[in-house]
mmCIF file of the N, C-alpha and C atoms, coordinates in Angstrom:
data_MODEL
# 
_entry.id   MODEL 
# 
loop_
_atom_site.group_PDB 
_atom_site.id 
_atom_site.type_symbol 
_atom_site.label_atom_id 
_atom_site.label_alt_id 
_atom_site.label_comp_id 
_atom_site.label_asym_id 
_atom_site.label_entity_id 
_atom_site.label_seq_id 
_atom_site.pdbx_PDB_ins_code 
_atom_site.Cartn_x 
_atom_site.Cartn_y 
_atom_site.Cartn_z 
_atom_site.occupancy 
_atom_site.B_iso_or_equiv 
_atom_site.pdbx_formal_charge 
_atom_site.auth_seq_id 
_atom_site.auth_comp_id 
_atom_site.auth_asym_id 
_atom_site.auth_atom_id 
_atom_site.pdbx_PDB_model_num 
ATOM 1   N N  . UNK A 1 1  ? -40.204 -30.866 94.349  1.00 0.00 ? 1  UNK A N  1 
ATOM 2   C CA . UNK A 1 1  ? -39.611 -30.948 93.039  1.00 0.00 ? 1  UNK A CA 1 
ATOM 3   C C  . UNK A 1 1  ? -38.351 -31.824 93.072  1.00 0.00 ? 1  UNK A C  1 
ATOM 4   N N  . UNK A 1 2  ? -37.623 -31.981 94.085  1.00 0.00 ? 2  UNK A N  1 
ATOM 5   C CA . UNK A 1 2  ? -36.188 -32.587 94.308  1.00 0.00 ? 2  UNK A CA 1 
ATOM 6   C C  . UNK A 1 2  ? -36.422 -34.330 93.880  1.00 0.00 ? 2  UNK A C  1 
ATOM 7   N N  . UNK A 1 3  ? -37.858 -34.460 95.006  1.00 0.00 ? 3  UNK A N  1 
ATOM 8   C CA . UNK A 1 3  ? -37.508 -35.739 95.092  1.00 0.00 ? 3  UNK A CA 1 
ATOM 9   C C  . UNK A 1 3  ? -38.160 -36.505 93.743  1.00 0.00 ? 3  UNK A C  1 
ATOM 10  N N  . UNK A 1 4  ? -39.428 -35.675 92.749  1.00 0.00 ? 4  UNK A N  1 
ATOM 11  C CA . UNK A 1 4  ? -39.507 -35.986 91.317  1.00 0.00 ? 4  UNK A CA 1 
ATOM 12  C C  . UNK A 1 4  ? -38.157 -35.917 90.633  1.00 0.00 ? 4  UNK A C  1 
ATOM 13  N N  . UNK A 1 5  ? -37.121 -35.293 90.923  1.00 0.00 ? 5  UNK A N  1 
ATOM 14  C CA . UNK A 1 5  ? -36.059 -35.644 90.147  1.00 0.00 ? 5  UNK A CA 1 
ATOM 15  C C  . UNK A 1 5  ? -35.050 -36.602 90.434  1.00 0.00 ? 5  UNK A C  1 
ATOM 16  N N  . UNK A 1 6  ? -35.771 -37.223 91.511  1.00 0.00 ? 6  UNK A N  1 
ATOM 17  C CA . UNK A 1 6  ? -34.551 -38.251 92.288  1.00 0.00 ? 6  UNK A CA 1 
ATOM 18  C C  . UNK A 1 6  ? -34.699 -39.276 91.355  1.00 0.00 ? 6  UNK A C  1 
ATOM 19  N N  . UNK A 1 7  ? -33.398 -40.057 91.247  1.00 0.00 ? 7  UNK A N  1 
ATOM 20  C CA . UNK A 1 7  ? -33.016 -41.150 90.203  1.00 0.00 ? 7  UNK A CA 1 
ATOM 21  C C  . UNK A 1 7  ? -32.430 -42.252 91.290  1.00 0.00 ? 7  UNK A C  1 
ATOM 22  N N  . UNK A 1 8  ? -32.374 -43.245 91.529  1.00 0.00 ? 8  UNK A N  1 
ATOM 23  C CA . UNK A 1 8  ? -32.136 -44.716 92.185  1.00 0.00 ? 8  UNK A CA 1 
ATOM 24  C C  . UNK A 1 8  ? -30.572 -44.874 91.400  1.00 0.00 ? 8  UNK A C  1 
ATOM 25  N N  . UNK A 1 9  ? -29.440 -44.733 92.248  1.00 0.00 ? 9  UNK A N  1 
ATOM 26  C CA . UNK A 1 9  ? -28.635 -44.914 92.138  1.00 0.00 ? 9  UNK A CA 1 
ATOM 27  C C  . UNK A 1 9  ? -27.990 -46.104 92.804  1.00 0.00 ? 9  UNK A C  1 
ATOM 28  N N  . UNK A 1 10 ? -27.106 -46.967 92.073  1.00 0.00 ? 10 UNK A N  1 
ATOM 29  C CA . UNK A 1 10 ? -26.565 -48.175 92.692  1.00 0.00 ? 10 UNK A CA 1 
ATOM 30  C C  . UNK A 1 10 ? -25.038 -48.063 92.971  1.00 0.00 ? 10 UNK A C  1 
ATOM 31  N N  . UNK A 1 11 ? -24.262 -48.203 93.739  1.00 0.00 ? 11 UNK A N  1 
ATOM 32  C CA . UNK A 1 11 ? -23.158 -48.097 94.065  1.00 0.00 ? 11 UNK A CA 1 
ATOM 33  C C  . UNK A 1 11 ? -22.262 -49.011 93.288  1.00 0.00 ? 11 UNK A C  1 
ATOM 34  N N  . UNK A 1 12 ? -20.980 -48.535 93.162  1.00 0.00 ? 12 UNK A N  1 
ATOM 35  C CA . UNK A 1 12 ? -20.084 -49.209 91.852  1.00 0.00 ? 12 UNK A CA 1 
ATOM 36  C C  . UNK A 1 12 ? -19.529 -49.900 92.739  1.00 0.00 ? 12 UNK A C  1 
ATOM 37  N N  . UNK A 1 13 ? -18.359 -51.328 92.930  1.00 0.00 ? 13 UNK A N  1 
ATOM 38  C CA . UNK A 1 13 ? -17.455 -52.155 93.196  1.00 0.00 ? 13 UNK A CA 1 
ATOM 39  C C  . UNK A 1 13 ? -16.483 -51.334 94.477  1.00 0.00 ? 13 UNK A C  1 
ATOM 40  N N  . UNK A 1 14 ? -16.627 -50.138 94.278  1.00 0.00 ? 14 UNK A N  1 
ATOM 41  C CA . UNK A 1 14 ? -15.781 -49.509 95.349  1.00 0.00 ? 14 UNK A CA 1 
ATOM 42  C C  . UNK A 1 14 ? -16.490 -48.775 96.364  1.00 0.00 ? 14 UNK A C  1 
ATOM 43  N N  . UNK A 1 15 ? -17.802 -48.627 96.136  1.00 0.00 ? 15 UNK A N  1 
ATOM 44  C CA . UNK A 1 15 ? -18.769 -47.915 97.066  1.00 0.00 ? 15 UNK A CA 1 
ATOM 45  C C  . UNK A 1 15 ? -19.384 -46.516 96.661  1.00 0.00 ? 15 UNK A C  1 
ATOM 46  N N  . UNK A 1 16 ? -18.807 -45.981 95.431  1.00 0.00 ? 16 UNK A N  1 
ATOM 47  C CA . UNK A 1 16 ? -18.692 -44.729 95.210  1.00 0.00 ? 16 UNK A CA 1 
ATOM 48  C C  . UNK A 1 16 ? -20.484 -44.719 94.381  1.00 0.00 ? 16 UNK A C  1 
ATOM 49  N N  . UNK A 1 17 ? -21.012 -43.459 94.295  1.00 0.00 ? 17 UNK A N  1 
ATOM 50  C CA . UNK A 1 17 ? -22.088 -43.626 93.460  1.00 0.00 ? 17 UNK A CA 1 
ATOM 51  C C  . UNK A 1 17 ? -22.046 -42.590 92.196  1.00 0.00 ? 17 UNK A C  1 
ATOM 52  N N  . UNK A 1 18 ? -22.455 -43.092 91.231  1.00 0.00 ? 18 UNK A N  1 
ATOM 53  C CA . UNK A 1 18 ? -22.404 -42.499 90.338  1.00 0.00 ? 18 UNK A CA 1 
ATOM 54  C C  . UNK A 1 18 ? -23.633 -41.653 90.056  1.00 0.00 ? 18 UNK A C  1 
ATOM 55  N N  . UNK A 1 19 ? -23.230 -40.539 89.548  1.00 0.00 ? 19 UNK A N  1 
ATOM 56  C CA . UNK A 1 19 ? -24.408 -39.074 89.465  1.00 0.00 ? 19 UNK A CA 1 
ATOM 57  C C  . UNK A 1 19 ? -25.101 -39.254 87.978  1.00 0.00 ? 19 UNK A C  1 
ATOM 58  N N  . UNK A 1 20 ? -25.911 -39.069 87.872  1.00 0.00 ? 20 UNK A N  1 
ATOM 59  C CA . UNK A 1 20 ? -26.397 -39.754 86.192  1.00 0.00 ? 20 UNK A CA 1 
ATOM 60  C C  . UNK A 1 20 ? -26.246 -38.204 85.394  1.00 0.00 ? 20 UNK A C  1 
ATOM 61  N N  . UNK A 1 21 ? -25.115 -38.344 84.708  1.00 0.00 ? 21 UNK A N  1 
ATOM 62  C CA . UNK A 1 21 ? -24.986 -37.044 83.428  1.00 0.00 ? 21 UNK A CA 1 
ATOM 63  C C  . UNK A 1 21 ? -25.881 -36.278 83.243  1.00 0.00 ? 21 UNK A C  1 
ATOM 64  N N  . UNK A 1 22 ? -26.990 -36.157 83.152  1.00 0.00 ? 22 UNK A N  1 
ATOM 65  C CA . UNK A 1 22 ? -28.376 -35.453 83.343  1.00 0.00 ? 22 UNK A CA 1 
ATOM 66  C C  . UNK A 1 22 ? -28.672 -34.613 84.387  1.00 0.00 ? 22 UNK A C  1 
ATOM 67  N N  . UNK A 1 23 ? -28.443 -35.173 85.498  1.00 0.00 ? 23 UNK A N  1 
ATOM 68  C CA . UNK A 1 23 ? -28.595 -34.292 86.991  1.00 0.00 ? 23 UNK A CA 1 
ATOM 69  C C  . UNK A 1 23 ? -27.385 -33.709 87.288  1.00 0.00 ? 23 UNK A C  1 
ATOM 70  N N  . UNK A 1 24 ? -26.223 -33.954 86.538  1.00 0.00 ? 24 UNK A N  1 
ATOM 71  C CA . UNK A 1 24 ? -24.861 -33.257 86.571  1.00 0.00 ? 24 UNK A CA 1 
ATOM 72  C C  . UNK A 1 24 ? -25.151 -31.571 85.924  1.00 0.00 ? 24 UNK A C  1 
ATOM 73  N N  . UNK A 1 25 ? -25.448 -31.838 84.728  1.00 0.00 ? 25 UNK A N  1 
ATOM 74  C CA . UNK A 1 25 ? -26.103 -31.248 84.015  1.00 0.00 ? 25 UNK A CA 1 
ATOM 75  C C  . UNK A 1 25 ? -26.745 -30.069 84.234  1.00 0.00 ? 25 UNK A C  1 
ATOM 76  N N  . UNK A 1 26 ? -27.742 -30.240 84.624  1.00 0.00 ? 26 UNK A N  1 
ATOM 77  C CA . UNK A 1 26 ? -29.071 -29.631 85.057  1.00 0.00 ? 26 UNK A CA 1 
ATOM 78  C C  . UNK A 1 26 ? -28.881 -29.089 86.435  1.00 0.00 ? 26 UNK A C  1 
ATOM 79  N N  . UNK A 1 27 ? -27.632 -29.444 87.071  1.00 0.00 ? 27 UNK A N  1 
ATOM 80  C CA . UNK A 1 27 ? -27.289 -28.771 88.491  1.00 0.00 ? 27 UNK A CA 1 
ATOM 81  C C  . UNK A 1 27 ? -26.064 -27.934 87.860  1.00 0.00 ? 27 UNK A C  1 
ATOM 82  N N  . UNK A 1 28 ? -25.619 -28.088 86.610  1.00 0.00 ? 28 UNK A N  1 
ATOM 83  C CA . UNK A 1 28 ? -24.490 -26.518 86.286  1.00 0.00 ? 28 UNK A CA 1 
ATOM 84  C C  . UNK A 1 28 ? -22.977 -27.373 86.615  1.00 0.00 ? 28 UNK A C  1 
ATOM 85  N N  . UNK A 1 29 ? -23.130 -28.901 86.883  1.00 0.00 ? 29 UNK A N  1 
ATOM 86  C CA . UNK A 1 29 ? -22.134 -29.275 87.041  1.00 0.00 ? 29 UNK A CA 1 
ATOM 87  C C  . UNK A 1 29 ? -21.363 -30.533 86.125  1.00 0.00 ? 29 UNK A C  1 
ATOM 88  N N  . UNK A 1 30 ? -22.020 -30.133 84.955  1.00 0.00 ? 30 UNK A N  1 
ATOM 89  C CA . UNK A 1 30 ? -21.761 -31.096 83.753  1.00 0.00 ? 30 UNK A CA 1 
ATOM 90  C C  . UNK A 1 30 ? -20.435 -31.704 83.809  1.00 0.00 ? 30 UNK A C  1 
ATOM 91  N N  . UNK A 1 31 ? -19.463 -30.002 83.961  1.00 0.00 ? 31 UNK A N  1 
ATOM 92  C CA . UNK A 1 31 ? -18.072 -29.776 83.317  1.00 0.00 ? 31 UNK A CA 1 
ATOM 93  C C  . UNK A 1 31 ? -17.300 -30.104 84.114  1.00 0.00 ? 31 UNK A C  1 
ATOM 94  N N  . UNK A 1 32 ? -17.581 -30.150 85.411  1.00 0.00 ? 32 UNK A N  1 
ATOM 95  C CA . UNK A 1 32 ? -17.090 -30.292 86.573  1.00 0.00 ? 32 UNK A CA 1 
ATOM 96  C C  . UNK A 1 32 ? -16.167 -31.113 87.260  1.00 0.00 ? 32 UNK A C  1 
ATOM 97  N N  . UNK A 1 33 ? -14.954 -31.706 87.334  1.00 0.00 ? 33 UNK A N  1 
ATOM 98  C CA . UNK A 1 33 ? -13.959 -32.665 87.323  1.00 0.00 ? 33 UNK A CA 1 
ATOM 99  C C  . UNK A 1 33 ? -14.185 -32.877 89.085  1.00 0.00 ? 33 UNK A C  1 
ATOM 100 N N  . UNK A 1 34 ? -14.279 -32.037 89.702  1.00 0.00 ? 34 UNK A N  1 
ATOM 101 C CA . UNK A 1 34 ? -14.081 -32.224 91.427  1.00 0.00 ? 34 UNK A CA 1 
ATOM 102 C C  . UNK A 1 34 ? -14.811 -31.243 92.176  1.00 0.00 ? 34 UNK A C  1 
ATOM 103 N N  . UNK A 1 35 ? -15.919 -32.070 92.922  1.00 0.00 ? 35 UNK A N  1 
ATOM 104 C CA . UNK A 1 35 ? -17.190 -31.387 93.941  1.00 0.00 ? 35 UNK A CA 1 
ATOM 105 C C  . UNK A 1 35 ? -16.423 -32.114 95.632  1.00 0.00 ? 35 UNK A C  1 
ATOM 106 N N  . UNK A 1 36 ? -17.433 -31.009 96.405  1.00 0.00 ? 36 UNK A N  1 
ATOM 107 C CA . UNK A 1 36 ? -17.036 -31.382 97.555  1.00 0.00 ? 36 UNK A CA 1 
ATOM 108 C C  . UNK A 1 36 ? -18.781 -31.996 97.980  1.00 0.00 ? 36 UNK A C  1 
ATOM 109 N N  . UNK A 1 37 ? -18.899 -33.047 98.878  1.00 0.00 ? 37 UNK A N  1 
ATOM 110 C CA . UNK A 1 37 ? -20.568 -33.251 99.081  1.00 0.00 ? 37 UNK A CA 1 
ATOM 111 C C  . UNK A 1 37 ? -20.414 -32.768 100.373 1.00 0.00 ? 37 UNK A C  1 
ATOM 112 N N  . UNK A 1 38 ? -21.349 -31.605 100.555 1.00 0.00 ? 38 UNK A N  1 
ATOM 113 C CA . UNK A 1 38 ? -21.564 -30.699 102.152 1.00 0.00 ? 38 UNK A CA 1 
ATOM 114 C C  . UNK A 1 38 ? -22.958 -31.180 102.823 1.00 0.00 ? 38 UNK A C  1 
ATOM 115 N N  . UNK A 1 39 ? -22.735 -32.273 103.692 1.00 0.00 ? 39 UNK A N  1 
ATOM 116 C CA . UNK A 1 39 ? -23.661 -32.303 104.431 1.00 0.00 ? 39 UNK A CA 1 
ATOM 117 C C  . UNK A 1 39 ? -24.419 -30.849 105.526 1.00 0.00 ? 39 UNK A C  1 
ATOM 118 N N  . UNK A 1 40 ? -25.967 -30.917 104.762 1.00 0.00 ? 40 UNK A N  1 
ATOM 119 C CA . UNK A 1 40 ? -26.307 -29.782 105.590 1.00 0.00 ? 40 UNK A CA 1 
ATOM 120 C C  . UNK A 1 40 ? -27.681 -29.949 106.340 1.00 0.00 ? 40 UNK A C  1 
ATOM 121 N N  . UNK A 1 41 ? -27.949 -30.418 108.116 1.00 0.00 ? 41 UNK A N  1 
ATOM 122 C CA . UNK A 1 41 ? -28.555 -30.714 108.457 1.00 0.00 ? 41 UNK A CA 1 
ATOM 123 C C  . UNK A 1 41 ? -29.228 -32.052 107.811 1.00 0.00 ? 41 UNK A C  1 
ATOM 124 N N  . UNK A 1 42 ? -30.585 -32.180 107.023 1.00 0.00 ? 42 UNK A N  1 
ATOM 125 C CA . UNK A 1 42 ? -31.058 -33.677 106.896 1.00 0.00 ? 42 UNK A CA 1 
ATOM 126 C C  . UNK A 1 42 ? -30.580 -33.812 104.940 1.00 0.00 ? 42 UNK A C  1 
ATOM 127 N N  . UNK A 1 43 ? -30.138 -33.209 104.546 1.00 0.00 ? 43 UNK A N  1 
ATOM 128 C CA . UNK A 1 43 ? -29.592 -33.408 102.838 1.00 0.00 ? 43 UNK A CA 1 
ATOM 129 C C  . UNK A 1 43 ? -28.074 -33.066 102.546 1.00 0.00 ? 43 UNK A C  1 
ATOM 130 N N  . UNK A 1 44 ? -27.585 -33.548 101.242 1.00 0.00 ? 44 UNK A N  1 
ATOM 131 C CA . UNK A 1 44 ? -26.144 -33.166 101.262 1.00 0.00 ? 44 UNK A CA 1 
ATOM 132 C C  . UNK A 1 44 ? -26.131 -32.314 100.177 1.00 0.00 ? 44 UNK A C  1 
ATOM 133 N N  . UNK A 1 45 ? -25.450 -31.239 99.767  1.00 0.00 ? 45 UNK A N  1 
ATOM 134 C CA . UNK A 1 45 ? -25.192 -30.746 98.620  1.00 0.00 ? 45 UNK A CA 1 
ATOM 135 C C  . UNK A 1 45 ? -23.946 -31.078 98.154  1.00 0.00 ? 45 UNK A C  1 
ATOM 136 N N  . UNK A 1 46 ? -23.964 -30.413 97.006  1.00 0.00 ? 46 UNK A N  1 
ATOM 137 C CA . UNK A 1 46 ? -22.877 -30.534 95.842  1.00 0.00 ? 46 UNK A CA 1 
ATOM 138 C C  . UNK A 1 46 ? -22.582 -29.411 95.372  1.00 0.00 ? 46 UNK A C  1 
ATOM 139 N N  . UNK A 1 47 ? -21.339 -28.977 95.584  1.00 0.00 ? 47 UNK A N  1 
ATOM 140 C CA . UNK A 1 47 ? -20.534 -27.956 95.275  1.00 0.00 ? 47 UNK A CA 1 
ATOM 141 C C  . UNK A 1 47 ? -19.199 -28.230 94.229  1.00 0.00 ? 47 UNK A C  1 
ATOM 142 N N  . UNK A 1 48 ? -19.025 -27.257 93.096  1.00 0.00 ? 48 UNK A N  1 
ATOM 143 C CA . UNK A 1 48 ? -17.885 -27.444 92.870  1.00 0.00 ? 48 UNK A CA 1 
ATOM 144 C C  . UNK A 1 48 ? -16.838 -27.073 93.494  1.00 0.00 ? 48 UNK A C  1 
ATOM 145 N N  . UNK A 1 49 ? -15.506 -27.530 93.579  1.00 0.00 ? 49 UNK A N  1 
ATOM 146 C CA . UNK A 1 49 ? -14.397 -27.666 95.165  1.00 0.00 ? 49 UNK A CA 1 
ATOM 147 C C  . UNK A 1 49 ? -13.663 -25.685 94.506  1.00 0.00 ? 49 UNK A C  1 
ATOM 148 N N  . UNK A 1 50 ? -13.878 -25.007 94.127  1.00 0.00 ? 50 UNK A N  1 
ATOM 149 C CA . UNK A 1 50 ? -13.539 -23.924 94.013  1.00 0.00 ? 50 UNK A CA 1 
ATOM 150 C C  . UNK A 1 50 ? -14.880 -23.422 94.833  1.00 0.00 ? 50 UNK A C  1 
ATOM 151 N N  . UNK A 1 51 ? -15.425 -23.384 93.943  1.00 0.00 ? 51 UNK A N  1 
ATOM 152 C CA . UNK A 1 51 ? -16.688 -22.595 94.613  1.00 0.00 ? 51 UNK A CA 1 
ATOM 153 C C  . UNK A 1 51 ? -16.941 -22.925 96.293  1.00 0.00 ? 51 UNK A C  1 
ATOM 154 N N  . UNK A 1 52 ? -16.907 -24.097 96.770  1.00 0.00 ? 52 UNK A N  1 
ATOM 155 C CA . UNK A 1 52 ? -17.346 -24.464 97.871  1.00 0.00 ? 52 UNK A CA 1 
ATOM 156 C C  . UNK A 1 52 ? -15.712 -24.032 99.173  1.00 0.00 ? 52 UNK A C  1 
ATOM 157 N N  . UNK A 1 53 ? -14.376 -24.163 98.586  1.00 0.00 ? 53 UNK A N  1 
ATOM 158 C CA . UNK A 1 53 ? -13.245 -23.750 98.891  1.00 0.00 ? 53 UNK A CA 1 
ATOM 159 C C  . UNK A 1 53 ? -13.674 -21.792 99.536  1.00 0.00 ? 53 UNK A C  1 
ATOM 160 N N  . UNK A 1 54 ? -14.360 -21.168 98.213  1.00 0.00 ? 54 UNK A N  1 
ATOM 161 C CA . UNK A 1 54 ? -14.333 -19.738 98.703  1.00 0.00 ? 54 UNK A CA 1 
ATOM 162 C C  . UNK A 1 54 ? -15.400 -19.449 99.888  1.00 0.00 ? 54 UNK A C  1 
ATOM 163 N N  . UNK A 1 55 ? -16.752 -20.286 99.648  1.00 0.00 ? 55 UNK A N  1 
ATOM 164 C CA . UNK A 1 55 ? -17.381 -20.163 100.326 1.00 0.00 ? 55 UNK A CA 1 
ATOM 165 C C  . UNK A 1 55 ? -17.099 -20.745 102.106 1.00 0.00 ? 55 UNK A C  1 
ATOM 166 N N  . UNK A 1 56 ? -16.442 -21.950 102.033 1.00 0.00 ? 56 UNK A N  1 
ATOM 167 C CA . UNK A 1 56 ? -15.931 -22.259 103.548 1.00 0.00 ? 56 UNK A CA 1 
ATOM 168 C C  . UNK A 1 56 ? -14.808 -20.828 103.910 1.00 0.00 ? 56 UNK A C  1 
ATOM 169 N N  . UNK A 1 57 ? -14.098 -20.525 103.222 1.00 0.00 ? 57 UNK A N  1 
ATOM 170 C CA . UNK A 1 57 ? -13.346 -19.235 103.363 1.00 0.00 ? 57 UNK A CA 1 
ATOM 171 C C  . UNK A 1 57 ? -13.861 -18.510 103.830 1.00 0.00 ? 57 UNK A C  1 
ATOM 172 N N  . UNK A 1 58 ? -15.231 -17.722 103.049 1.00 0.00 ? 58 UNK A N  1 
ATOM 173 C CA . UNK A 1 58 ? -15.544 -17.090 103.640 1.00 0.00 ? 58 UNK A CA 1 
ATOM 174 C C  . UNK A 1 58 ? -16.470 -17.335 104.768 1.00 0.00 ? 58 UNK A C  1 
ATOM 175 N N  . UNK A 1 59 ? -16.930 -18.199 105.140 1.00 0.00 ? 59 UNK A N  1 
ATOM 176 C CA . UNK A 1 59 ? -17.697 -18.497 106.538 1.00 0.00 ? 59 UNK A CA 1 
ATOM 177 C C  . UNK A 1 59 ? -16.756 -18.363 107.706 1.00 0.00 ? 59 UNK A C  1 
ATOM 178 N N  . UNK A 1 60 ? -15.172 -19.148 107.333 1.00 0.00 ? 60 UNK A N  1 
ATOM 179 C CA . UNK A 1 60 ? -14.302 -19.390 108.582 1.00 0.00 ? 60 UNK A CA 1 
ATOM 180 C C  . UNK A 1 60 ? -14.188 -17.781 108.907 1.00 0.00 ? 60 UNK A C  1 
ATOM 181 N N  . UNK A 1 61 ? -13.945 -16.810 108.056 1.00 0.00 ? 61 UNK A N  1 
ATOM 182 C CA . UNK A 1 61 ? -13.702 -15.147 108.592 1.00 0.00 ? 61 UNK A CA 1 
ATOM 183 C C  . UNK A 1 61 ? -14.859 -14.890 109.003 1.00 0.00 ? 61 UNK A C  1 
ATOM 184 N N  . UNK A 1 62 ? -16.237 -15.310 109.527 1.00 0.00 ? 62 UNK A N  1 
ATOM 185 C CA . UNK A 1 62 ? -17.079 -14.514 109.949 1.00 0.00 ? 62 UNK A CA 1 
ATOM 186 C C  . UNK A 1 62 ? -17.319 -15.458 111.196 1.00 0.00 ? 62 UNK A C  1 
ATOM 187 N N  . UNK A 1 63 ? -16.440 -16.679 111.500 1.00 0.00 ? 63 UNK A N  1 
ATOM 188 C CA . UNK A 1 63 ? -16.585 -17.568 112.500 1.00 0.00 ? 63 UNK A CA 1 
ATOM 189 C C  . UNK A 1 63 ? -17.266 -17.156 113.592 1.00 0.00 ? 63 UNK A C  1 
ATOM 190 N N  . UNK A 1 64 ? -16.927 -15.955 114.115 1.00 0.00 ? 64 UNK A N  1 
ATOM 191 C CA . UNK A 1 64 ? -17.530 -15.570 115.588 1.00 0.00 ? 64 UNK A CA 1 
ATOM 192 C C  . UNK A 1 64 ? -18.819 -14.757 115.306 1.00 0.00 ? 64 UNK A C  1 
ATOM 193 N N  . UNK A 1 65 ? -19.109 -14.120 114.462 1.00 0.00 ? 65 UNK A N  1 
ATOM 194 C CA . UNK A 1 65 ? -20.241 -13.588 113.762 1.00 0.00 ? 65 UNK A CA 1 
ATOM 195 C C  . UNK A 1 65 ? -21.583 -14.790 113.524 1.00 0.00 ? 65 UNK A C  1 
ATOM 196 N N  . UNK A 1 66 ? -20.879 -15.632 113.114 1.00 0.00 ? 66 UNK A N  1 
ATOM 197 C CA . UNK A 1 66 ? -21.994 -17.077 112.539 1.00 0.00 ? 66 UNK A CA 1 
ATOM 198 C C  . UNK A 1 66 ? -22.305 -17.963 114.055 1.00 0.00 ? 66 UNK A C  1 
ATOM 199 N N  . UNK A 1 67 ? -21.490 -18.097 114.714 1.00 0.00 ? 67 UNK A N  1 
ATOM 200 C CA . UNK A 1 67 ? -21.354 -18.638 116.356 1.00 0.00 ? 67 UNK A CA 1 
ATOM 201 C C  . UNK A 1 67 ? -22.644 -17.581 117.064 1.00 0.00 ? 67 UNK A C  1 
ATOM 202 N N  . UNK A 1 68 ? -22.262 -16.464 117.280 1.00 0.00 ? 68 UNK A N  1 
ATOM 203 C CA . UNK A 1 68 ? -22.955 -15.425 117.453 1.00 0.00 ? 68 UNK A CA 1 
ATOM 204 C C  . UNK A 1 68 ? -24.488 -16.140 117.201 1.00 0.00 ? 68 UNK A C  1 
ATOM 205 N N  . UNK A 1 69 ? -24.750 -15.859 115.551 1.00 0.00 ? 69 UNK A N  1 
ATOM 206 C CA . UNK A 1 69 ? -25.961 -15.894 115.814 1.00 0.00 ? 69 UNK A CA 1 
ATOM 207 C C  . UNK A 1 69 ? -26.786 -17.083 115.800 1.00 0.00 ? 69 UNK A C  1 
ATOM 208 N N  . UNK A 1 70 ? -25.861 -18.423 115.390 1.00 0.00 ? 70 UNK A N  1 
ATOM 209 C CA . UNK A 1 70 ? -26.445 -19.792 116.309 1.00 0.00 ? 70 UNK A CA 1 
ATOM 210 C C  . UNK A 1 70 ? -27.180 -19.858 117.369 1.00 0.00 ? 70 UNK A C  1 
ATOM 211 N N  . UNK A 1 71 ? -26.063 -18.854 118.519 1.00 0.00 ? 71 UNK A N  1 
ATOM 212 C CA . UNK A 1 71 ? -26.500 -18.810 119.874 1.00 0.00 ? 71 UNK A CA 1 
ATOM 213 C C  . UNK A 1 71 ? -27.567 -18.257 120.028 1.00 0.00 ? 71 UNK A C  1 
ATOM 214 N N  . UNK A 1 72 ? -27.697 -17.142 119.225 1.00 0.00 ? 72 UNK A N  1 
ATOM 215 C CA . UNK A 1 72 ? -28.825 -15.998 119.434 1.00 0.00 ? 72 UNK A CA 1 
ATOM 216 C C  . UNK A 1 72 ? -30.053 -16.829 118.778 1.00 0.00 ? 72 UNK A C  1 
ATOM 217 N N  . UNK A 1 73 ? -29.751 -17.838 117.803 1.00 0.00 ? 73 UNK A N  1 
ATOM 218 C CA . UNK A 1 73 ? -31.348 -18.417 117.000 1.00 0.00 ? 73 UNK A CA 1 
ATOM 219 C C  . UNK A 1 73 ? -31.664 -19.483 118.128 1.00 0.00 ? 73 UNK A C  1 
ATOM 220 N N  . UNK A 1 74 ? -30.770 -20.254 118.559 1.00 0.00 ? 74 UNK A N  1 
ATOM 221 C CA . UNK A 1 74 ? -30.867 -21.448 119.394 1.00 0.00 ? 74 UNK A CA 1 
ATOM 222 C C  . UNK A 1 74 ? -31.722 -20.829 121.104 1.00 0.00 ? 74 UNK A C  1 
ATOM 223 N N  . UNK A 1 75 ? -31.106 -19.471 121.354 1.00 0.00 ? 75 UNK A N  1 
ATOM 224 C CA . UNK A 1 75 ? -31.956 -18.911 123.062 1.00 0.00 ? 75 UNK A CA 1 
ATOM 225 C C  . UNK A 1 75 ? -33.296 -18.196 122.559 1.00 0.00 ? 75 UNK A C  1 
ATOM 226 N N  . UNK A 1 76 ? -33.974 -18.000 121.209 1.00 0.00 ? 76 UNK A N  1 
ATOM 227 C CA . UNK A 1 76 ? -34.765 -17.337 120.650 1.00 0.00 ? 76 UNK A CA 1 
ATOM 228 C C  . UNK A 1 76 ? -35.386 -18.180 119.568 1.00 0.00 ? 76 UNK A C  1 
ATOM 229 N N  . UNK A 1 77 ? -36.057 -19.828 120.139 1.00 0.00 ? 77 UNK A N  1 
ATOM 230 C CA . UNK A 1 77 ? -36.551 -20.187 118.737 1.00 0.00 ? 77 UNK A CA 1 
ATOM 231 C C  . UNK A 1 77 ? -37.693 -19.706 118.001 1.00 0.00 ? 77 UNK A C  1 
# 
C-alpha cells in the first residue's frame, strides 16, 4: 500500500524535499510545523518533534532493557 502512495518528489535549490500536502495530510501531519525523519532499518519515518522527543525519552529509560533484548533476539534468531 506505501509504495501505491508513493509520489516522485524533486528536491528544491537547497536539497530539501518537499512532502506533497496530501501525504502530510493523510499521515495526521497536515498541521505540523516540525517532524523529526527517524531512520529505521531499510525506511525513514516521520514523526512530529513532540511526539518523537517523548518517545526517544522514553526508549533512553529502558536503554538496558532494549540492549537486553537486541542481544537476546540477535543469539536467538
Amino acid at each position: 500500500m506505501n509504495f501505491g502512495l508513493a509520489h516522485p518528489v524533486e528536491l528544491d535549490a537547497q536539497g530539501r524535499i518537499l512532502v506533497p500536502t496530501h501525504s502530510l495530510e493523510w499521515m495526521g501531519l497536515g498541521d505540523v510545523k516540525e517532524i523529526y525523519l527517524v531512520c529505521v532499518r531499510d525506511h525513514i519515518e516521520m514523526w512530529p518533534k513532540a511526539d518523537w522527543e517523548n518517545q526517544r525519552n522514553a526508549l533512553t529509560a529502558r536503554t538496558s532493557e532494549v540492549w537486553s533484548r537486541a542481544r537476546e533476539a540477535q543469539q536467538n534468531p
